[in-house]
TINU-756911 format. One line per 10 residues: number of its first residue (from 1); their letters; for each residue x, y, z of N, C-alpha, C. Coordinates in Angstrom, 3 decimals, decimal comma, always signed. Each point is the difference from the previous one (the first is absolute). Layout:
BEGIN
NUM> A> X Y Z X Y Z X Y Z | ...
This chain:
BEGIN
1> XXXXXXXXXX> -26,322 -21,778 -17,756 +1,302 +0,070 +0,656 +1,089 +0,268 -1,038 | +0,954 +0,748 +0,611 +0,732 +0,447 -1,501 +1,678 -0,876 +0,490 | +0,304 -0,597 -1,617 +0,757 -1,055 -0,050 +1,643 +0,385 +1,233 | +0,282 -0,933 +0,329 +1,593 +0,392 +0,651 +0,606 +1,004 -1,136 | +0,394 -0,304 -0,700 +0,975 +1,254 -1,104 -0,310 +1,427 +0,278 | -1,715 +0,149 +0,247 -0,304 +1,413 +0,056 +0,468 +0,530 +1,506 | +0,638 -0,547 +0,870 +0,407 +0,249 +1,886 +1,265 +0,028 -0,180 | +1,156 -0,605 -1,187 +1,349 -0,414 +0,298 -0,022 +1,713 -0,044 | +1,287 +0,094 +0,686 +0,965 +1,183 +0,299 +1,454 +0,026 -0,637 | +0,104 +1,261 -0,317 +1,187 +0,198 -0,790 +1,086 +0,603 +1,211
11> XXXXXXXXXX> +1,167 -0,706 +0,054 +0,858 +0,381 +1,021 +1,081 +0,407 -0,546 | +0,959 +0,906 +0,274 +1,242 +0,388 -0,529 +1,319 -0,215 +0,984 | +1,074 -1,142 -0,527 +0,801 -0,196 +1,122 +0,835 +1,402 -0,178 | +0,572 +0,050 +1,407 +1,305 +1,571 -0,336 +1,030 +0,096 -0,790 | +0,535 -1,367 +0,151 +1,225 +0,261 -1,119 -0,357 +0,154 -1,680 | -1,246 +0,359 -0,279 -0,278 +0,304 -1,385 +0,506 +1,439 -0,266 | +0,534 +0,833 +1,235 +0,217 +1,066 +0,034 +1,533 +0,462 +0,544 | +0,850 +1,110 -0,540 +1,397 +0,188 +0,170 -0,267 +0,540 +1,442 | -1,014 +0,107 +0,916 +0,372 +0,629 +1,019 +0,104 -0,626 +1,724 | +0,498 +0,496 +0,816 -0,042 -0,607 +1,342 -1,495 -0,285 +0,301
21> XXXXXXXXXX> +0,084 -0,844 +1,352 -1,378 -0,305 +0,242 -1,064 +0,992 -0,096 | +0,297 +0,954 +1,244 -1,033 +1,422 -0,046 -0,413 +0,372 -0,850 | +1,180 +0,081 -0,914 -0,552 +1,298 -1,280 -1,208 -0,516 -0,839 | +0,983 -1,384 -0,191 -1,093 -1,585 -0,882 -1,905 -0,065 +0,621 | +0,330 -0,109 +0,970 -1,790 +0,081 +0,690 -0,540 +1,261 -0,458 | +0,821 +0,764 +0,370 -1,065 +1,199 -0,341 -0,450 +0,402 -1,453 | +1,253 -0,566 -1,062 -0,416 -0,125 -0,949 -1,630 -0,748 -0,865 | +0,390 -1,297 +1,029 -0,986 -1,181 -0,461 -1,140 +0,403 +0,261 | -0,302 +1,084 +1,301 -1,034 +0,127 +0,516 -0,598 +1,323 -0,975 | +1,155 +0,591 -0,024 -0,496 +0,955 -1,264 -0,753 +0,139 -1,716
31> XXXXXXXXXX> +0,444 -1,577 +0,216 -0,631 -0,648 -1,397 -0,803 -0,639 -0,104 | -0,909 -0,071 +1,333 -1,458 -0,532 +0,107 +0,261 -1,515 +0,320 | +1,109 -0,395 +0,567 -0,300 -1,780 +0,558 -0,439 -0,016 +1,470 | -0,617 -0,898 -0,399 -0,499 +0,010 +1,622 +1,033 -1,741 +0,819 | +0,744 -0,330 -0,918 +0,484 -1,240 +0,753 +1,966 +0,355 -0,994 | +0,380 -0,826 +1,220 +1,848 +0,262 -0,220 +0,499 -1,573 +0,135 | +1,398 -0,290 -0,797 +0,601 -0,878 +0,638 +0,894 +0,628 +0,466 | +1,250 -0,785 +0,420 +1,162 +0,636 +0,583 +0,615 -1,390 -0,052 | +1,525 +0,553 +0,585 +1,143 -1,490 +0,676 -0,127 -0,085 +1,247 | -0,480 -1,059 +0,892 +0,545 -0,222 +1,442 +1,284 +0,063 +0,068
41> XXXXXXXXXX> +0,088 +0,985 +1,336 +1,242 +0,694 +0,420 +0,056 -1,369 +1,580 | +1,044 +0,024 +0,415 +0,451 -1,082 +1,548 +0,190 +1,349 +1,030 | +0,063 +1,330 -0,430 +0,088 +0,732 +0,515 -1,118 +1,704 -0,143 | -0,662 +0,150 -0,110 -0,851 +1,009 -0,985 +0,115 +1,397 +0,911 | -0,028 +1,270 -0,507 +0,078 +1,010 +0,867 -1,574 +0,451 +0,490 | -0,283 +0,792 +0,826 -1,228 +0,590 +0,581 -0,493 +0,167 -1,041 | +0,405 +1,312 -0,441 -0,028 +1,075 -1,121 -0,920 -1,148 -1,360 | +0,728 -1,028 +0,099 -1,031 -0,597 -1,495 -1,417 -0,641 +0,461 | -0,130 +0,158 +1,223 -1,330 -0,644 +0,479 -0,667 +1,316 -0,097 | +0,465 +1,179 +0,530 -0,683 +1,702 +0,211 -0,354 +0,122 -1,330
51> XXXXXXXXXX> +0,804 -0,216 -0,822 -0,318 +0,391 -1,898 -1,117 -0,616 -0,888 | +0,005 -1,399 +0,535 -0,886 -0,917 -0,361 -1,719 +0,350 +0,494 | +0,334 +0,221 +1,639 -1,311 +0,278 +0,535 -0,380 +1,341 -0,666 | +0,647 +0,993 -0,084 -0,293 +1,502 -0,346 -0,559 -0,220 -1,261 | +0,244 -0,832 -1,215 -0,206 +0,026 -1,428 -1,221 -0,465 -0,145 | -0,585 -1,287 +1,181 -0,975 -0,955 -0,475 +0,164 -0,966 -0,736 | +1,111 -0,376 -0,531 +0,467 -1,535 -0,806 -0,256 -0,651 +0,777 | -0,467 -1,409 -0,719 -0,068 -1,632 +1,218 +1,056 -0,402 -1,028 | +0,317 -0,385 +0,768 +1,328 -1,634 -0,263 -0,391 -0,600 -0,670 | +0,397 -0,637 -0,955 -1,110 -1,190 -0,714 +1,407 -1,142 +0,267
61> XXXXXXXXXX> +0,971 +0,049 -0,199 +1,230 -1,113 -0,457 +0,980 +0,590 +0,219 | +1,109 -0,845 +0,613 +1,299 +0,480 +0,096 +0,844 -1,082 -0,498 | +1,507 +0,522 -0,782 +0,751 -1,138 +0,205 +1,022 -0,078 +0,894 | -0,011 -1,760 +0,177 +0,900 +0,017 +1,032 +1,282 -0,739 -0,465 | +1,022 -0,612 +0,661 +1,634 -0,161 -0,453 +0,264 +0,812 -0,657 | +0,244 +1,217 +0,360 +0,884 +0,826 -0,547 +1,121 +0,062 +0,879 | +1,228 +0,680 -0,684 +1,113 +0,741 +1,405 +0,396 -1,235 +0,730 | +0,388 -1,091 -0,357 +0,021 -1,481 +0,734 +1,660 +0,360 +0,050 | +0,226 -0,476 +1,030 +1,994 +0,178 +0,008 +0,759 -1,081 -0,987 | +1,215 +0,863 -0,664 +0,931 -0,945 -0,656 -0,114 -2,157 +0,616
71> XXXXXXXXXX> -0,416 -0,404 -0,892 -0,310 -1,460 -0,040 -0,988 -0,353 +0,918 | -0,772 +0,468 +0,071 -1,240 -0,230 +0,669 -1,087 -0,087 -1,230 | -0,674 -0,772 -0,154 -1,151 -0,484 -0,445 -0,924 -1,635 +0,169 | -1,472 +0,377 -0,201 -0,657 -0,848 +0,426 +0,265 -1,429 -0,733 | +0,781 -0,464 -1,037 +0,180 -0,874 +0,218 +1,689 -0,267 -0,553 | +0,739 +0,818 +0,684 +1,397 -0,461 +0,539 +0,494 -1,999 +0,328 | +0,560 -0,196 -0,163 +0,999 -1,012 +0,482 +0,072 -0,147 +1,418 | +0,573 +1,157 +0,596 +0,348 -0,342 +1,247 -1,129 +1,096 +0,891 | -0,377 -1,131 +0,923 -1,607 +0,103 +0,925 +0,631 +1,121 +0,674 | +0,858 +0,761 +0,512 +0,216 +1,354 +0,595 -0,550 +0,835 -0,796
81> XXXXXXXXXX> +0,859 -0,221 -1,061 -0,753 +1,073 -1,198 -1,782 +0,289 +0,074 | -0,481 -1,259 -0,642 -1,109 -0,054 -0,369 -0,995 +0,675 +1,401 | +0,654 -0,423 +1,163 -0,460 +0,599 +1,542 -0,103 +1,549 +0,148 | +0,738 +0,533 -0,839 +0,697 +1,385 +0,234 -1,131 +0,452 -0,784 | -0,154 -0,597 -1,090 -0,481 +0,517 -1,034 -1,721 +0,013 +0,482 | -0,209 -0,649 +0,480 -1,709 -0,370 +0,423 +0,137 +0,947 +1,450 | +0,375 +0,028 +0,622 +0,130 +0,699 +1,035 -0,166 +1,354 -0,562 | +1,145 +0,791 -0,997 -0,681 +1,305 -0,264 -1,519 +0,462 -0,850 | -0,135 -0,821 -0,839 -1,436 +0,005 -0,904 -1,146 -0,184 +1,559 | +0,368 -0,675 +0,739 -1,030 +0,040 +0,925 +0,093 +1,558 +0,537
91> XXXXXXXXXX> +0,494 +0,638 +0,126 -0,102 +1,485 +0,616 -0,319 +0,733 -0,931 | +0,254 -0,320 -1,223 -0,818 +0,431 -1,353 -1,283 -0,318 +0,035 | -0,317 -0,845 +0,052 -1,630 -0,878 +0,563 -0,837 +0,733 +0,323 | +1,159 +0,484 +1,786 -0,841 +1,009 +1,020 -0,044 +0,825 -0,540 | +0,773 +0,665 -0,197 -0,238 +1,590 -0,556 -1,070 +0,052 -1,193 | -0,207 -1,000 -0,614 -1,018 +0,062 -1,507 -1,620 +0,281 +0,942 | -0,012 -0,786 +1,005 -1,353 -0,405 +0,706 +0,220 +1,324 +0,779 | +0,895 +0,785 +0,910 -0,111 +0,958 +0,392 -0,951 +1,335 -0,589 | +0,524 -0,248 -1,332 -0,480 +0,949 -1,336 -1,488 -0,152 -0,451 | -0,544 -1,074 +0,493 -0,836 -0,721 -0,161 -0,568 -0,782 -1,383
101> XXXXXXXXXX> +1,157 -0,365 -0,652 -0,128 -0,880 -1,336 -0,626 -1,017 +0,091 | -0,471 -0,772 -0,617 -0,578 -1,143 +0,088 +0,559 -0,691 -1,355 | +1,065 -0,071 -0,384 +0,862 -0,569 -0,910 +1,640 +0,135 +0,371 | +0,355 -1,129 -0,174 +1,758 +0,393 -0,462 +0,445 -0,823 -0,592 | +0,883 +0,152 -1,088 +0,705 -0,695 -0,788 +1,512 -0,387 -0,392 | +0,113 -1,113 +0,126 +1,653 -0,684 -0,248 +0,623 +0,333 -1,528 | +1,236 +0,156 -0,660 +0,281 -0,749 -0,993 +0,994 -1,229 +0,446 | +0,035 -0,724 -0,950 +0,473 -1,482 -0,104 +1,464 +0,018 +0,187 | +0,877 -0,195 +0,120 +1,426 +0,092 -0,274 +0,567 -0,345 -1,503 | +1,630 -0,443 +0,040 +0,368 -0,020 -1,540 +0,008 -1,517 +0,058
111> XXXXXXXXXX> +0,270 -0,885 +0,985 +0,378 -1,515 -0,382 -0,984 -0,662 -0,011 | -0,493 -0,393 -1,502 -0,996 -0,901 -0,428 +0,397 -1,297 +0,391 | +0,792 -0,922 +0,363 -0,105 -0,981 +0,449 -0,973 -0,614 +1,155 | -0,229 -1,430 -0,450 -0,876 -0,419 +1,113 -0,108 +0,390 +1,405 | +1,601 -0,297 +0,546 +0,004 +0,059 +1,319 -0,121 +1,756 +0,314 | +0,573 +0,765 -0,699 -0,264 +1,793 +0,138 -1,772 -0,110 +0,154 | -0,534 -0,752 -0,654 -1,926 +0,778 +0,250 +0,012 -1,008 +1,088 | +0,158 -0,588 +0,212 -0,483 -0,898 +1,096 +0,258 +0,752 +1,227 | +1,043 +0,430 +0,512 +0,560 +1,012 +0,730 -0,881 +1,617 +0,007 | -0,285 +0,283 -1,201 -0,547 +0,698 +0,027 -1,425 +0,150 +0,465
121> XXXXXXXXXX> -0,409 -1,554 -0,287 -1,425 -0,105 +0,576 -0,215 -0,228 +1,493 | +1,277 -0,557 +0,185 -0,653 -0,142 +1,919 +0,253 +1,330 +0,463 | +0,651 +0,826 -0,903 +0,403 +1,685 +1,026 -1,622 +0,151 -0,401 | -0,473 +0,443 -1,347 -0,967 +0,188 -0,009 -1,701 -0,259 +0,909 | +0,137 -1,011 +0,380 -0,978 -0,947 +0,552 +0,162 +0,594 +1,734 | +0,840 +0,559 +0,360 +0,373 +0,215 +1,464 -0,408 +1,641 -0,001 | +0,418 +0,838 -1,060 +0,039 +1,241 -0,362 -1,818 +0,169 -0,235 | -0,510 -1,055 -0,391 -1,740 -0,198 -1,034 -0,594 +0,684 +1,743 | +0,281 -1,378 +0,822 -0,247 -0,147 +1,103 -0,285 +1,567 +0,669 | +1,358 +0,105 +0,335 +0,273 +1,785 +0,556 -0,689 +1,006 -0,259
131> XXXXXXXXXX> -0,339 -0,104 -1,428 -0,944 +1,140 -0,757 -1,106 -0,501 +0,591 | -0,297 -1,149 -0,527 -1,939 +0,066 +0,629 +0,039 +0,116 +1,382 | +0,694 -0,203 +1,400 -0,630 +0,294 +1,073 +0,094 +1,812 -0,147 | +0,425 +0,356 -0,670 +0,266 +2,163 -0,096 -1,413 -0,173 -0,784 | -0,519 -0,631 -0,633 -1,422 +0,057 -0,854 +0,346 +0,837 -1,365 | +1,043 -0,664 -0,815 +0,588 -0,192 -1,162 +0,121 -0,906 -0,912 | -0,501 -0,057 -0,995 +0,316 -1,178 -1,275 +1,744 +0,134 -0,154 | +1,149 -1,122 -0,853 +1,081 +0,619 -0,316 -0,334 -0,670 -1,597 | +0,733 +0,719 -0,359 +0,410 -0,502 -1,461 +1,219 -0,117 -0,210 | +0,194 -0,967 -1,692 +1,075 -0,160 -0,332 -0,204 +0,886 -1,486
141> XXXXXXXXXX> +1,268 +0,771 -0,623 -0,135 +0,832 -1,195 +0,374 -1,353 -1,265 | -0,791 -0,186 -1,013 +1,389 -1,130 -0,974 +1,060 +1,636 -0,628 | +0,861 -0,840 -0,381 +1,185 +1,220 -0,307 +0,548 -0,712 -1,285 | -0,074 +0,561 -1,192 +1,142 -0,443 -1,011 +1,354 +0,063 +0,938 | +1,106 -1,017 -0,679 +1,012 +0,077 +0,194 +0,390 -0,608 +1,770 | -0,828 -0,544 +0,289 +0,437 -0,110 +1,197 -0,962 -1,447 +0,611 | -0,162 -0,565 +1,315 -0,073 -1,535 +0,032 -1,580 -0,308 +0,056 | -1,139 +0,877 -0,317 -0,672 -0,353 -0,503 -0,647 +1,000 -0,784 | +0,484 -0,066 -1,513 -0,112 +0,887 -0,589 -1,308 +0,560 -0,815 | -1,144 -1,079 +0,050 -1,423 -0,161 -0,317 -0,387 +0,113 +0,230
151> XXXXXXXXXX> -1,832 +0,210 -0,063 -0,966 -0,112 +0,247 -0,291 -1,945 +0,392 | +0,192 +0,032 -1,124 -0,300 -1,879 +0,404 +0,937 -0,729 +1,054 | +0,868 +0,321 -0,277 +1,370 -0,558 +0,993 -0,388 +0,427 +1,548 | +0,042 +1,214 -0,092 -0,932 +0,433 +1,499 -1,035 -0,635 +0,533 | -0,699 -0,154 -0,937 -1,357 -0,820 +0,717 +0,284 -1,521 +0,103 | +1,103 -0,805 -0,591 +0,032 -1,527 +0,128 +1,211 +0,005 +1,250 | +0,665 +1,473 +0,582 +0,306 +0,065 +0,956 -0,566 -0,105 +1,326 | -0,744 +0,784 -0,241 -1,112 +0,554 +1,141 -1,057 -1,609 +0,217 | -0,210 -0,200 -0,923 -0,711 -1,530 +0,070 +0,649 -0,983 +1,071 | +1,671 +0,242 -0,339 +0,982 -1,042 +0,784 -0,384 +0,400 +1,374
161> XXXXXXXXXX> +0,432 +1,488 +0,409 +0,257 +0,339 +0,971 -1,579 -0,122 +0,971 | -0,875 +0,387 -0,879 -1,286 -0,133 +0,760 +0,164 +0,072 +1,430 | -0,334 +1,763 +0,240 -0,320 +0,516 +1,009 -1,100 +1,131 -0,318 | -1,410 -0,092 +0,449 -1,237 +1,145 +0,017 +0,219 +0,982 -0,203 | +1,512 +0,335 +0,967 -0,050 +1,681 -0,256 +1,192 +0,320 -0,478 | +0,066 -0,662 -1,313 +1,318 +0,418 -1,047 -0,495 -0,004 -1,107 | -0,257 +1,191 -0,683 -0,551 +0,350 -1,167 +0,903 +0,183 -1,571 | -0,446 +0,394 -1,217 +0,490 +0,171 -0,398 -0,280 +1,794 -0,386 | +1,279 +1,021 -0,678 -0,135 +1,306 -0,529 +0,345 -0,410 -0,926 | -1,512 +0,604 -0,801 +0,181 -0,125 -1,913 +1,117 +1,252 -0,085
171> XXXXXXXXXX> +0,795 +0,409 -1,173 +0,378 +0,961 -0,202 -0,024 +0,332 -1,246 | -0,951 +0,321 -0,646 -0,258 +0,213 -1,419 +1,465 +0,154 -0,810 | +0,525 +1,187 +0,325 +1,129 -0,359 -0,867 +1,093 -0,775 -0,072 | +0,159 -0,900 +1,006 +0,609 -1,392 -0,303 -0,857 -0,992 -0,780 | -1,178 +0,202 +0,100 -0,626 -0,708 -1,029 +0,091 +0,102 -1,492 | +0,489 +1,109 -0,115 +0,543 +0,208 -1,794 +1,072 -0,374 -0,148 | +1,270 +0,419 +1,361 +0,935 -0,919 -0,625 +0,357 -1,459 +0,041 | -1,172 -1,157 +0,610 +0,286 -1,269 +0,367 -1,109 -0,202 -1,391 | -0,838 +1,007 -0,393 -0,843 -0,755 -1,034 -1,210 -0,507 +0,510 | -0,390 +0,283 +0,902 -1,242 -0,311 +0,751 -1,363 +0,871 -0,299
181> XXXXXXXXXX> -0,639 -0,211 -0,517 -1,522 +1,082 +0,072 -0,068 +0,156 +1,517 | -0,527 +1,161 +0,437 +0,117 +0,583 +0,958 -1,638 -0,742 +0,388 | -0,686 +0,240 -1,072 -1,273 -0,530 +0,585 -0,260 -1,076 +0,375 | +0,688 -0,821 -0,669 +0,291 -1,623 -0,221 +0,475 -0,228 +1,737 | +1,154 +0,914 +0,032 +0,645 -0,525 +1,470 -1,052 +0,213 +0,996 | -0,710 +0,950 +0,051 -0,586 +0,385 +1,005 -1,175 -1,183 -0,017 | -0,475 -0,318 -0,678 -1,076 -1,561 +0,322 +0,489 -0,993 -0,041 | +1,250 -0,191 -0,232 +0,746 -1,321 +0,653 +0,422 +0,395 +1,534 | -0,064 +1,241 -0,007 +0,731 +0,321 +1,622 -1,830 -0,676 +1,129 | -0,792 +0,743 -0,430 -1,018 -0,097 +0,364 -0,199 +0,365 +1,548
191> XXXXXXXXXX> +0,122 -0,706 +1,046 -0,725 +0,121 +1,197 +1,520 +0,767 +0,261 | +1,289 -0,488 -0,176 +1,232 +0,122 +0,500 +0,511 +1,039 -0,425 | -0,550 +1,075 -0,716 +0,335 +0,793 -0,114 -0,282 +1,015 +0,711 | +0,965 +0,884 +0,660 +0,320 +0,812 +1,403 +0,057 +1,853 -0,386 | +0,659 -0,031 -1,494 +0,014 +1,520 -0,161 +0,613 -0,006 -1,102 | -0,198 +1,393 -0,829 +0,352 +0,134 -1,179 +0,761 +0,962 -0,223 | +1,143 +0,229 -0,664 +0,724 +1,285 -0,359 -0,221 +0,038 -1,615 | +0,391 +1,517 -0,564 -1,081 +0,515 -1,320 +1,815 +0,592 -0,231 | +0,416 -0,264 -1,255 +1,168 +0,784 -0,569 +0,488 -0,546 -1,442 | +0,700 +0,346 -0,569 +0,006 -0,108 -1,476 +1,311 -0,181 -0,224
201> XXXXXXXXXX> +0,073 -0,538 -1,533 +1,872 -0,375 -0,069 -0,174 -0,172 -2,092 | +1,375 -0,684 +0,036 +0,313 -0,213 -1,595 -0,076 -1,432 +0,063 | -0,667 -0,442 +0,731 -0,132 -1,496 -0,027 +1,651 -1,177 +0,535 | +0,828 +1,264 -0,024 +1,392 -0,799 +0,198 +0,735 +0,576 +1,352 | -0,366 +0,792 +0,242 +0,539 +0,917 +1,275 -0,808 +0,314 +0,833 | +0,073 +0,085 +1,331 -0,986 +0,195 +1,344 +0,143 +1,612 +0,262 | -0,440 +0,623 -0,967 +0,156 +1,257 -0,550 -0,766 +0,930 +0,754 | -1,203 -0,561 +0,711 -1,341 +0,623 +0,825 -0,027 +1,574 -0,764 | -0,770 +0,260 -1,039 -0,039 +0,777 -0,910 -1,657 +0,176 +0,484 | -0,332 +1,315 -0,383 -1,696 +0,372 +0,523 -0,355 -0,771 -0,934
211> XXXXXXXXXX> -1,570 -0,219 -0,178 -0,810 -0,841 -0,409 -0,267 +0,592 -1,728 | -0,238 -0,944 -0,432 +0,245 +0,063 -1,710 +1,034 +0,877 -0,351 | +0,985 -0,383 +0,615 +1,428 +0,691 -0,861 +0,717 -1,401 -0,770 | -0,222 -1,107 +0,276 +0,518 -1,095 -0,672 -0,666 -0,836 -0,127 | +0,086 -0,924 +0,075 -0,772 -1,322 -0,560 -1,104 +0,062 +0,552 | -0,916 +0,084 +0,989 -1,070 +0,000 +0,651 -1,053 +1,269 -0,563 | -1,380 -1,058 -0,544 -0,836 +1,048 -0,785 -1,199 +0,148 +1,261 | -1,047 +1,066 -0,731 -0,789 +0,047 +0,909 -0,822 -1,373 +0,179 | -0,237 -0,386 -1,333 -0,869 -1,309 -0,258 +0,485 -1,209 +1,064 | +1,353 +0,130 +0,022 +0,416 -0,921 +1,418 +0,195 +0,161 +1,285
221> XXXXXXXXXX> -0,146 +0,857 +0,226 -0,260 +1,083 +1,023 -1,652 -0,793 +0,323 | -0,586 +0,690 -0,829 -1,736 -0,266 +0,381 -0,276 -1,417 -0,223 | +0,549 -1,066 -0,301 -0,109 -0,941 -0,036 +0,515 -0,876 +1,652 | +1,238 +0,564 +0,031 +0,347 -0,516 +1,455 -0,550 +0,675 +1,424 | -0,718 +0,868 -0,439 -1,205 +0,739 +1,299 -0,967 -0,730 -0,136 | -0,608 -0,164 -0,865 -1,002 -1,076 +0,117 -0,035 -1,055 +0,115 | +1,661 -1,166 -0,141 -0,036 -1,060 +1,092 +0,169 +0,434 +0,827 | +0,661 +1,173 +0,445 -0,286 -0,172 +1,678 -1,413 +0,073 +0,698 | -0,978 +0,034 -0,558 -1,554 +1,005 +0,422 -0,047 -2,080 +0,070 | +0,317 -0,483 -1,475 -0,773 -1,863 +0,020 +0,919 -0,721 +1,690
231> XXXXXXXXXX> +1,069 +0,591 +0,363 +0,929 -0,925 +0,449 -1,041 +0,578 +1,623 | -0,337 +1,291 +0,212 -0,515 +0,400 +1,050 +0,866 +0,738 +0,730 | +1,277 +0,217 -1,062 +1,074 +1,084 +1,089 -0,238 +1,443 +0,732 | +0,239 +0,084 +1,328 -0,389 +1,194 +0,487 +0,835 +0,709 +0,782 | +0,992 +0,265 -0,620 +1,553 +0,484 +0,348 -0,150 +1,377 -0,525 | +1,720 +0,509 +0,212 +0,200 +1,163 -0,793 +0,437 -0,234 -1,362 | -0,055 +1,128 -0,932 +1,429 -0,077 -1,362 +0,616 +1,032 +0,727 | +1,363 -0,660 -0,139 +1,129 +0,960 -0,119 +0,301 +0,516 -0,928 | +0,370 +1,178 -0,298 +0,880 +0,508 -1,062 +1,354 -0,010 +0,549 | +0,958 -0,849 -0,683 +1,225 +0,617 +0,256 +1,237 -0,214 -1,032
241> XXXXXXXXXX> +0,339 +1,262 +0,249 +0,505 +0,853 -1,288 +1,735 +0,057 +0,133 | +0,729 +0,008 -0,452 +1,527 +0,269 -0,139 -0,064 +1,800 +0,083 | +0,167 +0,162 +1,397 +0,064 +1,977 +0,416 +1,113 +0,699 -1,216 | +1,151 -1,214 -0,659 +0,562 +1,078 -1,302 -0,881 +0,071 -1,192 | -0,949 -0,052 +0,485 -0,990 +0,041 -1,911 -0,216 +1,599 +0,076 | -0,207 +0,482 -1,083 +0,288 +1,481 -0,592 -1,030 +0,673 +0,712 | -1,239 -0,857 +0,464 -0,711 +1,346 +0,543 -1,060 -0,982 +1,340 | +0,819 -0,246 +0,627 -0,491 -1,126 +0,684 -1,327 +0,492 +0,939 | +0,032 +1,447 +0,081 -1,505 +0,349 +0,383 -1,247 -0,436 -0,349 | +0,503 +0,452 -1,314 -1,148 -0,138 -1,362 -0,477 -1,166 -0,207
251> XXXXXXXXXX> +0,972 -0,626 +0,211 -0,035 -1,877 -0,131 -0,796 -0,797 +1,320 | +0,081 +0,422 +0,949 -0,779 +0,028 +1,223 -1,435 +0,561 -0,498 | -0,179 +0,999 -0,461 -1,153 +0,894 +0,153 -1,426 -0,738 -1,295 | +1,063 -0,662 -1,093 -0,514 -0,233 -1,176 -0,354 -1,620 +0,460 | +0,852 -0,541 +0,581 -0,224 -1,468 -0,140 -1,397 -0,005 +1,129 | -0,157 +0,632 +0,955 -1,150 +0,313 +0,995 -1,181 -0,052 -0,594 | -0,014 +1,110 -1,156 -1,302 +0,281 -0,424 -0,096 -1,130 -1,585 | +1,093 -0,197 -0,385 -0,164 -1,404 -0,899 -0,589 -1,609 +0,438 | +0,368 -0,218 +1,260 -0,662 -0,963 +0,427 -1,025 +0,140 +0,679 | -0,467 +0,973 +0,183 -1,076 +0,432 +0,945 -1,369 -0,260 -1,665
261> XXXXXXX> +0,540 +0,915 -0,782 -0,781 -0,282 -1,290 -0,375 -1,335 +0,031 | +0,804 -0,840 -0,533 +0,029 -1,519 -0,328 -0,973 -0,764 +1,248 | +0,457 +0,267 +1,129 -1,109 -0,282 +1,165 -1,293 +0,158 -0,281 | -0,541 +1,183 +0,025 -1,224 +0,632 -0,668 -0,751 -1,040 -1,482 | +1,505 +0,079 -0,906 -0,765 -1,227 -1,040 -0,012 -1,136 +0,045 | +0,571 -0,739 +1,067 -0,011 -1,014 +0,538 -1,624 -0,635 +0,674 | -0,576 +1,181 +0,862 -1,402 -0,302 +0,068 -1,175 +0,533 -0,484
């Protein structure tokens, strides 16, 4: 039987690319992926379901809270807000499961205070809910700079909040800038880990730079594929890329067949 690592799939979200949706699929599809992320839209046009079906991409992950209205967020102060705010990510939800993802993912907000995650966790826990009856995992991203900015912090979150279907998203290159081995995180994440994004930085900036342009070698690269094969992960990698990088095709096209390598030496 050949190990999980040798089945993972390499997915490319759209915004790694300067172009509108359409153009973006046809690109991706042009570059040999067979899986996409995207953003849940509360509203999505025909036309991106026609593009999607025509190309052959599956969905792997979408994110959701995006486009949330002026003072609306999931864990706001005042319960209108926070209402408003869960109310639209839920039509984000739908539309992810429409697409047929079987992932979507949160980021955290900016107020690290107690009562901000706490808030954040019961939106979460109601939102966890929503996703799994659509037959969705959700995740949470850790984020430098923002209220849970770790790998570890995330998970002694997620511990609090303890709900089944609230995962965590490794994101490799926040892992260089919190100082985290990427591999390291991923077997402390272990069962709870939900999905992975693949991007590169200077260790100080959330730079999402293609793969070995900064701090991230191959050696860690192939080191953190192969906890995922020990942890039993059977998700997608994302690539996702900052669409102003100089040749963001190339960077798509290279990081594909770079981790696809590492896969291969992985088993």
């Amino acid at each position: 039987m050949k190990p999980a690592s040798a089945n993972l799939q390499v997915s490319a979200f759209l915004t790694s690319l300067p172009l509108d949706f359409l153009p973006a699929v046809r690109e991706i599809a042009e570059l040999g992926f067979m899986h996409v992320d995207v953003v849940g839209l509360a509203e999505r046009p025909e036309e991106h379901l026609e593009i999607l079906a025509d190309s052959g991409l599956l969905v792997s992950c979408a994110a959701v809270g995006r486009d949330l209205q002026s003072g609306q967020s999931l864990d706001a102060v005042a319960l209108a807000a926070r209402r408003g705010a869960a109310e639209l990510v839920q039509r984000q939800i739908t539309d992810a499961a429409r697409l047929g993802a079987t992932c979507c993912y949160l980021v955290p907000g900016l107020d690290g205070s107690s009562a901000a995650r706490s808030r954040f966790a019961d939106a979460c826990r109601l939102l966890a809910d929503f996703a799994g009856q659509r037959q969705m995992r959700l995740c949470v991203e850790h984020c430098p700079g923002r209220a849970l900015p770790s790998v570890a912090v995330t998970l002694d979150w997620l511990d609090e909040t303890a709900h089944p279907n609230l995962m965590l998203l490794i994101d490799v290159g926040h892992c260089l800038i919190s100082r985290e081995e990427p591999a390291s995180a991923i077997q402390q994440a272990g069962a709870r880990l939900g999905y992975v994004h693949l991007d590169d930085n200077d260790g100080v900036g959330d730079l999402h730079w293609p793969l070995l342009n900064g701090r991230l070698t191959e050696e860690m690269l192939r080191a953190a594929l192969t906890a995922l094969h020990a942890v039993g992960y059977a998700g997608a990698l994302a690539l996702e890329f900052n669409a102003q990088n100089a040749e963001p095709v190339a960077a798509l096209r290279e990081g594909k067949l770079l981790v696809e390598r590492c896969l291969n030496f992985c088993t």
